[in-house]
C-alpha positions as CSV (number, residue, x, y, z in Angstrom):
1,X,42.8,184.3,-120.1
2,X,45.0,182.0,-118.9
3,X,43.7,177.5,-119.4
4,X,45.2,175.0,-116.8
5,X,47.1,172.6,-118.9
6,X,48.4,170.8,-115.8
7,X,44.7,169.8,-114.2
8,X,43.7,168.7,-117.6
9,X,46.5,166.3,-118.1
10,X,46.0,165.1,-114.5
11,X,42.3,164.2,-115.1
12,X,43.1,162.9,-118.1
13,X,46.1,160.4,-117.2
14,X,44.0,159.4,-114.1
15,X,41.1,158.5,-116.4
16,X,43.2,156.9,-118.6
17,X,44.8,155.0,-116.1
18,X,41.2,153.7,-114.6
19,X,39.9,152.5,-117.9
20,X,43.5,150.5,-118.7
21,X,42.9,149.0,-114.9
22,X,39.5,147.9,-116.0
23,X,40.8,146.1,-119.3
24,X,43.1,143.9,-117.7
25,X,43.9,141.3,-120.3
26,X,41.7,137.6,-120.2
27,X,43.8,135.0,-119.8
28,X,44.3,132.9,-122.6
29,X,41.8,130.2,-123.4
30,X,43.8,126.4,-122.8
31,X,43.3,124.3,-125.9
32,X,41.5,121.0,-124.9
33,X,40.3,117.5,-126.7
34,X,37.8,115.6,-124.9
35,X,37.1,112.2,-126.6
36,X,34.5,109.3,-125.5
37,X,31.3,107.7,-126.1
38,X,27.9,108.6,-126.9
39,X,25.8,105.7,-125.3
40,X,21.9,105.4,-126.3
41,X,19.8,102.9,-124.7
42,X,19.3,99.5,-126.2
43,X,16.1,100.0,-128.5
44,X,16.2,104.0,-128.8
45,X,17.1,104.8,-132.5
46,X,20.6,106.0,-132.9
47,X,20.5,107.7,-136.5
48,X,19.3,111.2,-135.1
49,X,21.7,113.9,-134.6
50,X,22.9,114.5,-131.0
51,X,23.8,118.1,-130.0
52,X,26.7,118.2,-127.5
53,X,27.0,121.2,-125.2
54,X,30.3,122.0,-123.0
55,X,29.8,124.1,-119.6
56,X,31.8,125.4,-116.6
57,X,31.0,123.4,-113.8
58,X,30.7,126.5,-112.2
59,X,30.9,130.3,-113.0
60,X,31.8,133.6,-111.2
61,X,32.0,133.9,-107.1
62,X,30.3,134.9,-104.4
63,X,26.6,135.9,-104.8
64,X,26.6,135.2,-108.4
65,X,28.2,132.0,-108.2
66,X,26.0,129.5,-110.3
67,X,26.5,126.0,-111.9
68,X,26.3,125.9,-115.9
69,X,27.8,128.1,-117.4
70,X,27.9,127.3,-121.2
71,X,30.7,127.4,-123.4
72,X,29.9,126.1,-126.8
73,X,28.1,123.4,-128.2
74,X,29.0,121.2,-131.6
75,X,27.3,118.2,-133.3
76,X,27.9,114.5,-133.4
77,X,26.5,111.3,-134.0
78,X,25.8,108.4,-131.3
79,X,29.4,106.2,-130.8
80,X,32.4,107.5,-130.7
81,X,33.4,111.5,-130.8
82,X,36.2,113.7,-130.7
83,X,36.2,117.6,-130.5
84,X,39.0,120.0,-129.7
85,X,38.1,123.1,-128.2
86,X,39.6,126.5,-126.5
87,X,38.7,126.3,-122.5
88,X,38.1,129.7,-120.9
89,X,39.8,128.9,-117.7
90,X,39.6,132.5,-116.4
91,X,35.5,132.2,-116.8
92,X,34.6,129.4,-114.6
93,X,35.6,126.1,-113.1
94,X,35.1,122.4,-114.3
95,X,34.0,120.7,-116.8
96,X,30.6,119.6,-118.0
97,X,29.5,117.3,-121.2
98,X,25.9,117.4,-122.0
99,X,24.7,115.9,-124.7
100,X,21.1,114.7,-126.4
101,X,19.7,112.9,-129.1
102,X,17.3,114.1,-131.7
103,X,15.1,110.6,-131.9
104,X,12.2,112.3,-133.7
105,X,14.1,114.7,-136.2
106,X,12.3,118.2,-135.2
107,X,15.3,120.2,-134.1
108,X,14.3,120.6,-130.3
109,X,14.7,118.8,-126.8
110,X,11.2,117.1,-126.7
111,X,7.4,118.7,-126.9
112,X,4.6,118.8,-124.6
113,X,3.0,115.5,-126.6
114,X,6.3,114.2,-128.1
115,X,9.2,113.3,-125.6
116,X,11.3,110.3,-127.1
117,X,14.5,112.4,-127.4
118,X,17.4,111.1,-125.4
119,X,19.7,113.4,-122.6
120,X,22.8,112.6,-120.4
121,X,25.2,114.7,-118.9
122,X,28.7,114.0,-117.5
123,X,31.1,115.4,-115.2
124,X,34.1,115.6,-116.0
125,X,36.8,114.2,-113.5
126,X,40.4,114.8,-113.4
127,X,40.0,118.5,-115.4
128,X,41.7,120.5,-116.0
129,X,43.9,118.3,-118.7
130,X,44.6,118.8,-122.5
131,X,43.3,115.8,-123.4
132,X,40.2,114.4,-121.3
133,X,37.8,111.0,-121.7
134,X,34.2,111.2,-121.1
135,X,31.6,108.9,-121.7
136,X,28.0,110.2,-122.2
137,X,24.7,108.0,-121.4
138,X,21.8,109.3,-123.2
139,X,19.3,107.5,-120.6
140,X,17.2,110.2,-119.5
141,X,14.1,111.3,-121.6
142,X,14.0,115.0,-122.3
143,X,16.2,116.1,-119.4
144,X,17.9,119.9,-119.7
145,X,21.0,120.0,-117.9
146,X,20.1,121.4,-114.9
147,X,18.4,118.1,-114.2
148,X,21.5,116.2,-113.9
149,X,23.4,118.5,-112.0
150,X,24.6,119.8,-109.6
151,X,23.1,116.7,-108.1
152,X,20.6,116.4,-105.7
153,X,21.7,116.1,-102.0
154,X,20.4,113.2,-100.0
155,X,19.0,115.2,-97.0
């Protein structure tokens, strides 16, 4: 019995070739340091710790295109900041700085009877750029992001 070496290797290479098409390399991440201030309201408390979350503006295309798209989140106090991170440019488009304040101390963005906690979120302009200044307002009780943005239209 006589085995067909030649179809094998055909199938093979071609299979080969359409799983190597499919991992195409990501484009490497472009190291960024954003830098500001975290702004709380005259009279809020500013001793709790404020969670700071970075997004894409906007992610994938066509149908699937949708606004907040996260890409990773880091701790800091009210005042001033400073945090470098690795923006994956090949994932989405802008850049968004979300941030809230812990008032109460329990870990979580407000409760159905306790909603003191602090939000703001900005947009920020001029991106991309290695080095980026954005100022955050914490105004806003117990807002997620998709409350800020993408902002309302005035129809």
């Amino acid at each position: 019995m006589t085995v067909k070496r030649p179809a094998t290797f055909v199938a093979t290479a071609c299979l080969a070739g359409v799983l190597a098409a499919c991992g195409a390399a990501e484009a490497p991440p472009t190291p960024v340091v954003i830098s500001g201030t975290i702004n709380v309201p005259d009279g809020v408390p500013t001793d709790g710790k404020v969670t700071v979350n970075l997004y894409h503006a906007w992610a994938l295309d066509g149908d699937l295109r949708h606004p907040i798209e996260e890409i990773e989140s880091f701790e800091a106090t009210a005042g001033a900041y400073r945090h470098a991170f690795a923006y994956p440019s090949d994932r989405g488009e802008g850049l968004l700085i979300y941030a809230w304040l812990d008032v109460d101390g329990d870990g979580a963005l407000c409760s159905p009877t306790v909603r003191i906690d602090r939000a703001g979120l900005t947009e920020v302009r001029g991106f991309p750029a290695a080095e980026v200044t954005a100022d955050i307002d914490l105004a806003v009780p117990c807002a997620a992001p998709n409350w800020f943005y993408p902002p309302a239209s005035a129809d």
